[in-house]
Each structure stands twice: as C-alpha cells, then as structure tokens.
C-alpha positions as CSV (number, residue, x, y, z in Angstrom):
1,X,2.6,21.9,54.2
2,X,2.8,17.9,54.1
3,X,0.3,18.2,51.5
4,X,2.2,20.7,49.1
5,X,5.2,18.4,49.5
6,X,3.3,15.4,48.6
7,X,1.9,17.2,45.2
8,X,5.4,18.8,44.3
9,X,7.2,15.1,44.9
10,X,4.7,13.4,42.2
11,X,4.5,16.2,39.8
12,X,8.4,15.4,39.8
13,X,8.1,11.9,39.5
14,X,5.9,12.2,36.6
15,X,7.4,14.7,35.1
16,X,11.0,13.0,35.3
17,X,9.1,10.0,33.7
18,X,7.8,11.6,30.8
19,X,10.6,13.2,29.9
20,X,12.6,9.6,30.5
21,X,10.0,7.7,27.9
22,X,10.5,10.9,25.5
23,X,14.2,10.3,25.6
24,X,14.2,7.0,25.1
25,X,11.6,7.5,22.3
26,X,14.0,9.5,20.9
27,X,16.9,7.4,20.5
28,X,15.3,4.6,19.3
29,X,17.4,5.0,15.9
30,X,18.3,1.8,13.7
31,X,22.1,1.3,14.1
32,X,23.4,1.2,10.4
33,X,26.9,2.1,11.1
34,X,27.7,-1.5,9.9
35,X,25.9,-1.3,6.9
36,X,27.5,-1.2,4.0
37,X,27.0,2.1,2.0
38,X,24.3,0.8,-0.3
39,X,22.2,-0.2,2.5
40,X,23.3,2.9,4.1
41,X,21.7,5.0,1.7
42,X,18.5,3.3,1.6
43,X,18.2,3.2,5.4
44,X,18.6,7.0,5.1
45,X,15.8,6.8,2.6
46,X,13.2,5.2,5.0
47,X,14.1,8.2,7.5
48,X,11.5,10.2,5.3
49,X,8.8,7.1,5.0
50,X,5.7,7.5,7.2
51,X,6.5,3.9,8.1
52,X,10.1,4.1,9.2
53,X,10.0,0.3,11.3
54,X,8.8,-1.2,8.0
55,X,11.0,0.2,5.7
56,X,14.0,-0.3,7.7
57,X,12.8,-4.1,8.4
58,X,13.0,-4.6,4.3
59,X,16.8,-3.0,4.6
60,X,17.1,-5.6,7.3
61,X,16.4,-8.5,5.4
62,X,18.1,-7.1,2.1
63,X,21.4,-6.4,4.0
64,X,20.9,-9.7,5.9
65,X,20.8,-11.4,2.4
66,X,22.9,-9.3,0.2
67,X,20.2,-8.7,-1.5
68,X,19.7,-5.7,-4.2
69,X,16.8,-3.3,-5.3
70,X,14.2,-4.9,-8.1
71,X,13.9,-2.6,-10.7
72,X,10.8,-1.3,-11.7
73,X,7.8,-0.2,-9.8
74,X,5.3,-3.2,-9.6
75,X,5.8,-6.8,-8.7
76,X,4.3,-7.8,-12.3
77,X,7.5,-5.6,-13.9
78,X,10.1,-6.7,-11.4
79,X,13.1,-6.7,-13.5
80,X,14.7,-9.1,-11.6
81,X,17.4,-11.5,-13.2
82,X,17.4,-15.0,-14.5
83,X,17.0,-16.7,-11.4
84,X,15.9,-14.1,-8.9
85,X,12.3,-13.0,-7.8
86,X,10.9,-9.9,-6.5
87,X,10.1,-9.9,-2.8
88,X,8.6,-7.5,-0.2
89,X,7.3,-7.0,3.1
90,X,3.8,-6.7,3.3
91,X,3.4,-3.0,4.7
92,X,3.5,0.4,3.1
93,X,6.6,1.4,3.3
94,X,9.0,-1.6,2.3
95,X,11.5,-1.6,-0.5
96,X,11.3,-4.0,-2.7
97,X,14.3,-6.6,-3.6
98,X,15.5,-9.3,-5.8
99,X,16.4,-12.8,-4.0
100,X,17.1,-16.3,-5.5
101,X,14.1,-18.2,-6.3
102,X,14.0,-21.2,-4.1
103,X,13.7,-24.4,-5.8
C-alpha cells in the first residue's frame, strides 16, 4: 500500500510538472501591445516564420530604432535612401531594415 502511494504521489509530481513547463512554454508570446501598428504587423508576420525568436529580434531592433523595411529582396538591391544602409540579423528568419550609415 505504501508502495502504490509512493508511485501515485510521483506520477503526480511529474505529471503537474510537465504540464507546468507546457504552460509556460505556451505563453512565452513577444509582448507587442506597445508596438506601434507597423511593427505590429510585422511582428504578426514572424508568427508564421519557422524561426519566430529571430524574426521578432529584427522587429526588436527596427522598433527600437524606428527603423523601416529595405526594399527589395537582396542586400545588393537594398533600396535604401541616401544615407541609409541595409541591415539584418544573421539568421533565417530576420527582416531586413534601413538604418543611418554610421560615419
């Protein structure tokens, strides 16, 4: 009998700790309810990225900076402006940005 009691109580212990880490695994979310609505909608964006933690670190640093989307699709045709410079994150999943070039 102690020995039934002994099982039960640690399958509930573990089974109370799974389901805390799944919980918290859960509701790991980026906070963006201060984000203004352009950075908004790209954080939404990275919801459907493989790599969600590195595309919402690029909307990090461009809402950090105030910084806007580069236009076009490569570094080499970066559309930036006069002045500005593409920049990225090195991982899959980062957007791409124009910030002032540092002199």
């Amino acid at each position: 009998m102690k020995k039934i009691i002994i099982i039960s109580t640690i399958i509930i212990l573990i089974l109370v700790t799974i389901t805390g880490f799944i919980y918290f695994y859960m509701n790991q979310g980026s906070d963006i309810s201060g984000f203004p609505d352009y950075y908004k909608n790209l954080a939404k964006e990275c919801e459907l990225k493989l790599s969600h933690d590195c595309c919402m670190s690029s909307v990090n640093i461009m809402t950090n900076g105030n910084y806007q989307l580069a236009p076009g699709k490569t570094l080499a045709e970066s559309g930036c402006p006069e002045g500005y410079q593409p920049n990225m994150l090195k991982c899959i999943d980062s957007f791409r940005w124009c910030e002032p070039i540092k002199r």
